[in-house]
N, C-alpha and C positions, 0 to 999 in steps of 0.2 A: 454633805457640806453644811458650813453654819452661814448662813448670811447675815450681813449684816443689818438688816434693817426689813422690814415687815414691807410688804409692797406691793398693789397688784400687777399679778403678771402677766405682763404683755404680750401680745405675738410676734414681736422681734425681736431679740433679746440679745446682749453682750456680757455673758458672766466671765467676770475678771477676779483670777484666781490671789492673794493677796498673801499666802502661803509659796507660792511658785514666786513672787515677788521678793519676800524677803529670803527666799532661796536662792537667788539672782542676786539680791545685794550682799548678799554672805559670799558669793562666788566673787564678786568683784573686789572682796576686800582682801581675798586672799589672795591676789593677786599684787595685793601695793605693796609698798617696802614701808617699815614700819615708819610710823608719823606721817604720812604721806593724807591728805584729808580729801575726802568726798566729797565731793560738789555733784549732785542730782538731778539734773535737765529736763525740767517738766514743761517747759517751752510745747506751744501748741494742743492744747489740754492732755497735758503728761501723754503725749503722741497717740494725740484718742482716748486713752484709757477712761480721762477726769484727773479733770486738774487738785481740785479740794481733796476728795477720796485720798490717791498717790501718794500726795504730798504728806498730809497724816501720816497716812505709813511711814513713808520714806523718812520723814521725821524719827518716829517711832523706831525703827531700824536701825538708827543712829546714825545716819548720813551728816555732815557737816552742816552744811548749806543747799540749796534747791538753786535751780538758774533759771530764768526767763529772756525774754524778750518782749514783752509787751506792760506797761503799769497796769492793766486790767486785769493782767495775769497774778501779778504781785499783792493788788488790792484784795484778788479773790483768796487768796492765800491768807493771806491776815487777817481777812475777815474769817475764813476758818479754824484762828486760832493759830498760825504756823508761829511761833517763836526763834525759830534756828534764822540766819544769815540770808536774806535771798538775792542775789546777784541780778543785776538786770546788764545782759550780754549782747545790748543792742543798744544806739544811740537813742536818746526820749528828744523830744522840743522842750525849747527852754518853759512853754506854758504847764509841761509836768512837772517839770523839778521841783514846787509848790509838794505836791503829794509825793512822790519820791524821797522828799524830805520826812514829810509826815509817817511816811511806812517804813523811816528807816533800812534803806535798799543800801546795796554797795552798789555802785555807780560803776559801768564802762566808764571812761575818759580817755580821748582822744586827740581832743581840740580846746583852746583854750575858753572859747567860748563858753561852753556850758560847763567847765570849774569855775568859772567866776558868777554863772546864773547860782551853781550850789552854793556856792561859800558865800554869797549875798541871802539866800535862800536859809543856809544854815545859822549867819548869825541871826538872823530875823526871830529862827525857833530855838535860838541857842544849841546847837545841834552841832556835832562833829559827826563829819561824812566821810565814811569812807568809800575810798574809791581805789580802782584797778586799772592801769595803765594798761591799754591795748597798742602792741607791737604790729607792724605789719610786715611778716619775712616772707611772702610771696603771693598770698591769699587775693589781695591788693582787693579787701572791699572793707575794711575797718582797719586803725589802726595809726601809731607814729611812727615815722621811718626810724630806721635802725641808728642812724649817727643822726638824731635827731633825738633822740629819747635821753640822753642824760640833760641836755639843757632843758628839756621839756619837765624836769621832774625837778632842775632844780628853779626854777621857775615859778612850778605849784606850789613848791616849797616855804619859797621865798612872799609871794604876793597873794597866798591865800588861807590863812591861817584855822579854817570851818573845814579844812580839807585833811584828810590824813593819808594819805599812799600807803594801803594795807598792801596791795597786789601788782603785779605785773603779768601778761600774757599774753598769749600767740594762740593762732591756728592752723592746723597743718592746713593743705589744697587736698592733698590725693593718697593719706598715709598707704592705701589697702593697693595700690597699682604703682606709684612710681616712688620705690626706696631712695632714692636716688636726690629725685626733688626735697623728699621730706629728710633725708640728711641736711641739706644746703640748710633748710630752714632752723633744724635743730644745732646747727655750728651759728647760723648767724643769732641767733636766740641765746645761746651758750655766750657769742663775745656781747652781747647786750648786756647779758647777766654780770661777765667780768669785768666790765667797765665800768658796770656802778658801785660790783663790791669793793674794787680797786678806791672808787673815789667816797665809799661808806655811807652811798644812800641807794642801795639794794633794797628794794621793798619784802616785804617777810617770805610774802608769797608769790612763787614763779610757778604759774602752769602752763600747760601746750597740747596734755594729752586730752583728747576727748577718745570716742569708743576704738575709732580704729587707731589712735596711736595709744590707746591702754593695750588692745592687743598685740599689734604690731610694734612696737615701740617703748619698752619699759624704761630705757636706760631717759626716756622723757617723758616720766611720772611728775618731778622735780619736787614742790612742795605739798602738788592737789592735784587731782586731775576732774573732767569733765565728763560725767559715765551719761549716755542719752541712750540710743534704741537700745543697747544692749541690756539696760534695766531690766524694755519690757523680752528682751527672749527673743526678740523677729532676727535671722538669720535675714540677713540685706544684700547679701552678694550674689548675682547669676550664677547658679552653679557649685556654689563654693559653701563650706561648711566653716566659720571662722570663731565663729562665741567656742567657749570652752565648754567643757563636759559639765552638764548638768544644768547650764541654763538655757530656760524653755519657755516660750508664750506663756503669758498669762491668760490669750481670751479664748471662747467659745462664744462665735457669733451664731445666732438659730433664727429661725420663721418660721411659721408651725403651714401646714395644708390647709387650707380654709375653702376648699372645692376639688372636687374631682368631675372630669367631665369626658366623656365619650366624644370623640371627635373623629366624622368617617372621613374618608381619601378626598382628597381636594377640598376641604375647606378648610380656612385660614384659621390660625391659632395665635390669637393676640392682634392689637393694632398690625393694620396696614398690611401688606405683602412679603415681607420679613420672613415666612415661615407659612406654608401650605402644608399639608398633612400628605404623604406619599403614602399610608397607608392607612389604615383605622386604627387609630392608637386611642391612650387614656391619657391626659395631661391633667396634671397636679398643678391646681394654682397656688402660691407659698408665698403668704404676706412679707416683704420684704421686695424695697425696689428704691429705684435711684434716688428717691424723697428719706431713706434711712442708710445710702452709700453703696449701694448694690449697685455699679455700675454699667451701664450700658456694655455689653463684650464678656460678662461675667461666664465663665465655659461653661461649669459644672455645681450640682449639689447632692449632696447625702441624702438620700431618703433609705430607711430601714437597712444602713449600713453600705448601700450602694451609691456609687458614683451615678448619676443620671445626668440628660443635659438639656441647658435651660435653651427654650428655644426663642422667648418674648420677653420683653420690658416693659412694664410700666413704672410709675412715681410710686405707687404703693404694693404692687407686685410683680413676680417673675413667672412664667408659665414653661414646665419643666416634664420630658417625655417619660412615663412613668412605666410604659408599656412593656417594656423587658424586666421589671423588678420583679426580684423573686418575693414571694410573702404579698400577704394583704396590705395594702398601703390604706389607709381609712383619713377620714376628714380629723384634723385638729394630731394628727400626728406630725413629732416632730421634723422639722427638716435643717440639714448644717450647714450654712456658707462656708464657714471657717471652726474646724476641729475634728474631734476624731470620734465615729463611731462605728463599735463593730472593729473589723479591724482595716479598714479603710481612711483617710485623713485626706483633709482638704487645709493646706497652710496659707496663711497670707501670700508666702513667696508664690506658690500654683496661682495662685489668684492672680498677684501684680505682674507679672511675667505672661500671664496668658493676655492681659491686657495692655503691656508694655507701660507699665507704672512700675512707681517704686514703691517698696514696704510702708514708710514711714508716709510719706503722702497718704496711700491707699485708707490707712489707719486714721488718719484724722476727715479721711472724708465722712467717714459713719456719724450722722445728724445728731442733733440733740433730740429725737424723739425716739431713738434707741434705746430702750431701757435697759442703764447700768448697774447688772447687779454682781456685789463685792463681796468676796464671801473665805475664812479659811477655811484650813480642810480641820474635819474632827481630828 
């Protein structure tokens, strides 16, 4: 592998593949009907991955625009250089639109309140803003109702001239389980669309699709769609296989052994009472604990290619029974939360399912003292 950047290496470690990345974004493009543009959802540090690192790429890749929800998110973005479009897909307080202005964001818009904080805002920096009208057809937690959105746009129209209506859009509730509801949504969406183009102020851009209605749902691609965990490869359904052939995680989480210890029958292994030794076993202590997202309930980990299981928690490690492992297990060898060695594999999904978590949550638990190293393949 080439990494990118020189670095000491730590005993916890998340190498994020960046090659498997834009093998994921090439998958996702051949999926859109032509003109159809990219919008990149690196909301919540690009779901763990790194926010700055992603976005690069993603940029690089030739994605349209990146999407957020936070102006910290946004700021950190431009302060690394990011030039392409970045969408802020949450509402801000009117005390940000000051810097939202200044980072040149495309704006959610919802309410009239905060188009008139921008458009005050924008003639102040001589600035035109643009912004995205959010619909709300069932989601009901952002959004203008459906016979309420052409007055509302001719409104902006009319009384706020810093303001420019690039976009319009919706979110499905439930595209991956109920077809049914995400039709209602995509008809009421549909006569939104035909009402404005009827009365000729249709914004350029109509989207709707985020991951599961890119899969589930093509015929509501429209002008752009919203691609998030599928970026990164995490399969997110109980059970169910739904990404397309070929896209696959980017990470490899690891902690190395940093003690081996002889421990006879009846006595305790880690904090508290949690775990007595019913037999004389070896346990492998493996830097790597709730202080870098290793969750308390975490089942299992690789050591020298085998499944083992952890029996203790701490903040800075896990203590894991070693004593059935075939091979020499020695101090400072590696150990995998998440990936594959040997021919054995430990996925997010095994993980968030053993601990009744979801993919994406799980992913962004992993701390900032994770060391993220980004690397293509030779």
């Amino acid at each position: 592998m080439r990494v990118m950047k020189d670095s000491l290496k730590e005993v916890v470690r998340l190498d994020i593949n960046l090659s498997q990345l834009q093998r994921n974004v090439d998958k996702v493009f051949k999926l859109l009907k032509p003109g159809v543009q990219f919008m990149a959802v690196v909301k919540g540090d690009a779901y763990g991955h790194g926010l700055a690192p992603i976005g690069i790429a993603l940029e690089g890749f030739g994605c349209h625009s990146l999407g957020v929800v936070r102006i910290s998110e946004a700021t950190a973005l431009r302060s690394a250089g990011i030039k392409i479009p970045i969408a802020m897909l949450a509402p801000i307080m009117p005390i940000q639109v000051e810097e939202a202005v200044k980072l040149n964001l495309t704006m959610m818009v919802d309410n009239e309140s905060i188009a008139y904080e921008l458009n005050e805002c924008g003639k102040k920096y001589n600035k035109t803003m643009k912004i995205h009208i959010k619909v709300n057809t069932g989601l009901n937690r952002f959004g203008v109702e459906p016979a309420e959105v052409s007055e509302f746009i001719k409104n902006i129209q009319n009384k706020y001239k810093s303001l420019v209506i690039e976009g319009i859009y919706t979110h499905f509730r439930d595209p991956e389980f109920n077809r049914d509801f995400t039709n209602k949504q995509i008809a009421i969406f549909n006569e939104v669309l035909e009402k404005l183009e009827k009365e000729g102020i249709r914004p350029t851009l109509a989207h709707a699709a985020a991951t599961g209605g890119i899969i589930m749902n093509p015929e509501a691609q429209y002008d752009m769609v919203r691609c998030g965990i599928l970026l990164y490869g995490e399969e997110y359904l109980k059970d169910k296989k739904v990404l397309p052939k070929g896209v696959l995680p980017l990470t490899t989480f690891t902690g190395q052994v940093i003690k081996i210890n002889e421990v006879q029958e009846g006595q305790p292994i880690g904090y508290g009472d949690r775990h007595i030794a019913a037999r004389k076993c070896r346990i492998a202590v493996i830097a790597g604990g709730y202080g870098d997202g290793v969750s308390r309930g975490w089942k299992q980990i690789l050591i020298n290619g085998q499944k083992v299981p952890i029996l203790n928690y701490a903040m800075d490690c896990i203590e894991a029974d070693i004593t059935d492992v075939a091979g020499d297990v020695q101090e400072y060898d590696e150990a995998v939360f998440v990936g594959q060695k040997g021919n054995e594999c430990i996925t997010w999904e095994d993980v968030c399912y053993g601990l009744h978590s979801e993919v994406d949550e799980q992913l962004q638990r992993i701390t900032c003292r994770v060391q993220r190293n980004y690397f293509y393949e030779e």
